[in-house]
N, C-alpha and C positions, 0 to 999 in steps of 0.2 A: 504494500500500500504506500503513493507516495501522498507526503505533504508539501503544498503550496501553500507559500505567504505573499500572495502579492500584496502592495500598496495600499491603504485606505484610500489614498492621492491621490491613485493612480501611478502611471509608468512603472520602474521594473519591478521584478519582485524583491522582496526585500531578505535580507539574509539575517534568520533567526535562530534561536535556540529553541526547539520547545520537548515537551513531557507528555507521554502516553503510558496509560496504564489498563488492560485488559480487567474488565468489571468484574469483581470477586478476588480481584489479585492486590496485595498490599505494593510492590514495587512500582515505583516510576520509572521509567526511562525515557534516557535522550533522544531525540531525533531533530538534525538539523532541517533549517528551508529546503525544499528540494531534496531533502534525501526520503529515505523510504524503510518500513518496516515489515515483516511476514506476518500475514492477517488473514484468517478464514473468513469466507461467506457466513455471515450470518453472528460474527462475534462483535460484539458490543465495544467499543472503547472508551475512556476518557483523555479527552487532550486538552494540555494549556499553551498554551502560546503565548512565549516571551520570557519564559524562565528552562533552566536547564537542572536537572540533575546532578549533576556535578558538582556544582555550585549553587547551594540553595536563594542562594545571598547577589544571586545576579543581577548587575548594573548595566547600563545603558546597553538594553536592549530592547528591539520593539516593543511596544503594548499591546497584549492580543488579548482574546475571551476565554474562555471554560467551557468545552461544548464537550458532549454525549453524541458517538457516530457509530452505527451499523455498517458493519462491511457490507455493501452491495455484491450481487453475483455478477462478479464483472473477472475480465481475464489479468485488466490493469487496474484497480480501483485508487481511485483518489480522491483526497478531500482538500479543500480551496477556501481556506479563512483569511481575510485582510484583516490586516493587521499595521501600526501605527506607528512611525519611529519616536523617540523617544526624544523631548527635550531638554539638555543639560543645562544645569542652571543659570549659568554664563550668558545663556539665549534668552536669557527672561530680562522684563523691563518692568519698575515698580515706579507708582508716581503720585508724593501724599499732596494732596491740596490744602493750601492754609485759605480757611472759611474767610476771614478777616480779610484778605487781598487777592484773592483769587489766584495766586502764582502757587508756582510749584517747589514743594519745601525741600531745602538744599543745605548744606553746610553752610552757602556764603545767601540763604535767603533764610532763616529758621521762621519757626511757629511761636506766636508767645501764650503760653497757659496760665492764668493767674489763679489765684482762690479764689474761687466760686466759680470756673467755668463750667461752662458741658459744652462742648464742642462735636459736630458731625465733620469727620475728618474726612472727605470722599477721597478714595484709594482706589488708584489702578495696576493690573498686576494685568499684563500681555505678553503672550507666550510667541513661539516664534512659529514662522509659516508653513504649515504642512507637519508640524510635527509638535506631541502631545507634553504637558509636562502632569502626569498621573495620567492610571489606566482608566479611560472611559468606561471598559467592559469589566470593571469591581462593582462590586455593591459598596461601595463606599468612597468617599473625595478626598480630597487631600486633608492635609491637615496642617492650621494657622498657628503661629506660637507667638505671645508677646510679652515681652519683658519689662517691668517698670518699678518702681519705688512707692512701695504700700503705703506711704508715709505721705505721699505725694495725691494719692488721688483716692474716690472713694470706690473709684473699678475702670476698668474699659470695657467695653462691652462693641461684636463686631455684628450689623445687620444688612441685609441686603437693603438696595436704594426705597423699598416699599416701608421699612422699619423692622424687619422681620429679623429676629434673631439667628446665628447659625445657631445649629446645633453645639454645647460644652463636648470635650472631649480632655480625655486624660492624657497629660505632657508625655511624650516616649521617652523612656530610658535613653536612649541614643542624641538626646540631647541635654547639652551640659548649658546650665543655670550659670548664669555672670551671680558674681559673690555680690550678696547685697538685694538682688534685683529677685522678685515674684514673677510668677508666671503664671498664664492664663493659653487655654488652647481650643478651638474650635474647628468642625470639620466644616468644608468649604469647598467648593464646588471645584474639579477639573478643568484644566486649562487645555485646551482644544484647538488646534493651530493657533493663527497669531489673532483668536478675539482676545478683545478687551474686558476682563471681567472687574467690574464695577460695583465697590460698596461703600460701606461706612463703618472707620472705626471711633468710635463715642469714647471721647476722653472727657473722666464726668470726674472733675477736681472740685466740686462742690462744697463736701466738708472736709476737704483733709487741712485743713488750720498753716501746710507748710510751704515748699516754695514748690509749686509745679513746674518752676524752671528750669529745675534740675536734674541732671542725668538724662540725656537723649531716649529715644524707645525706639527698640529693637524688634521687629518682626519678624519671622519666620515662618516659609513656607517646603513644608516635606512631600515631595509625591509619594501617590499608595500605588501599589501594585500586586500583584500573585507573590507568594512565597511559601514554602514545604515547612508543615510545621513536625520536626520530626522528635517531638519529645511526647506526642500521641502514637498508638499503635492502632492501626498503621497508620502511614505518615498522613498529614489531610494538608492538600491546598488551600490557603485559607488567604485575605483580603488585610493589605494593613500596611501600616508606614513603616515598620521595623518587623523583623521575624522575632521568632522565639526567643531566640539569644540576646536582643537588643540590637543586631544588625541592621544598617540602613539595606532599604531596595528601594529596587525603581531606578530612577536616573541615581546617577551619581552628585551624591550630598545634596544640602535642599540650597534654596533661594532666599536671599536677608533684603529686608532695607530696614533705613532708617530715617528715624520723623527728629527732623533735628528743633531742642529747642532753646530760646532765646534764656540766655543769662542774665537775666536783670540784676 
């Protein structure tokens, strides 16, 4: 049986790692793009595409699905799933709006937070062309992480442009906490060639009595993808920003910006 990855895109097919395992059998195994496996008529498979056996923990590889396939009674049979290249974070572009003047906050332009703000920070985060940063075909989005000074503000809280909350989500292991600074993390929708996904994040310095001017904030964004979780028997493919171990997957490391602000 052979497997085909062409393009989401379109044009050629794209060169991937993926994982097949015969239904009732604990084992994964490898099979690259274009290569091929020995399959009977009528045997059931599971295949993932975009992650390799070998390497549970694999990086910048296409993003493909989890599908269930029948071997057809064919003499050649093959199966044909697009699949998505993957965006490294390097490719990404983040862009926080300061509400007060409408530009775009920068080192040499900051934001200023006083006591008693609440501020709707609109925030754009644009992936790059033709190619994904997390796997569309998870049950689950990426994941936001932001960093700030408890002391400083009474929360941030991040919502789509209607008001709407993301979903809380729990901080990963695989990310290391600046000394001093709390964290806060939400799951957040997939970034899908180069649109521009657009929110808000609500810095709500209301009561905190101290200087919201202090210490810049740090954002972070991790893509989710497939990864083998092999400390169940047997191993299960399972959706997430880090594997079992605390391992990054997906694209290689996440994507940061920063909301710089004014030192009064």
């Amino acid at each position: 049986m052979t497997v085909k990855t062409p393009d989401i895109y379109g044009g050629a097919a794209v060169t991937t790692k993926n994982i097949y395992r015969k239904q009732g059998e604990s084992t994964w195994t490898e099979v690259a793009g274009a290569g091929s496996f020995n399959a009977d008529p009528g045997e059931t498979y599971d295949l993932i595409f975009g992650i390799g056996d070998a390497n549970t923990e694999d990086d910048d590889q296409p993003f493909g699905p989890k599908v269930s396939w029948t071997v057809p009674c064919e003499s050649y049979p093959s199966i044909s799933q697009e699949v998505v290249d993957d965006s490294v974070e390097g490719d990404l572009v983040v862009r926080f709006w300061d509400p007060e003047d409408g530009t775009v906050i920068a080192a040499a332009a900051t934001i200023d937070i006083d006591e008693g703000d609440v501020f709707n920070i609109k925030t754009e985060w644009q992936g790059a062309y033709e190619e994904d940063f997390g796997n569309r075909f998870c049950n689950k989005g990426n994941l936001m992480v932001i960093e700030y000074l408890s002391s400083n503000y009474t929360g941030w809280h991040a919502t789509d442009l209607n008001g709407n909350k993301y979903p809380s989500a729990t901080i990963p292991t695989l990310h290391t906490q600046t000394a001093g600074m709390v964290g806060k993390a939400w799951e957040v929708p997939v970034l899908k060639s180069n649109e521009i996904w657009t929110f808000y994040l609500v810095a709500d310095a209301s009561g905190s009595g101290k200087d919201p001017s202090k210490s810049n904030i740090t954002v972070t964004l991790y893509d989710v993808n497939w990864y083998i979780d092999n400390d169940v028997t047997p191993p299960q493919v399972k959706c997430g920003w880090e594997d079992e171990d605390g391992n990054d997957v997906g694209s290689t490391g996440s994507d940061t910006g920063t909301i710089y602000l004014e030192n009064d």
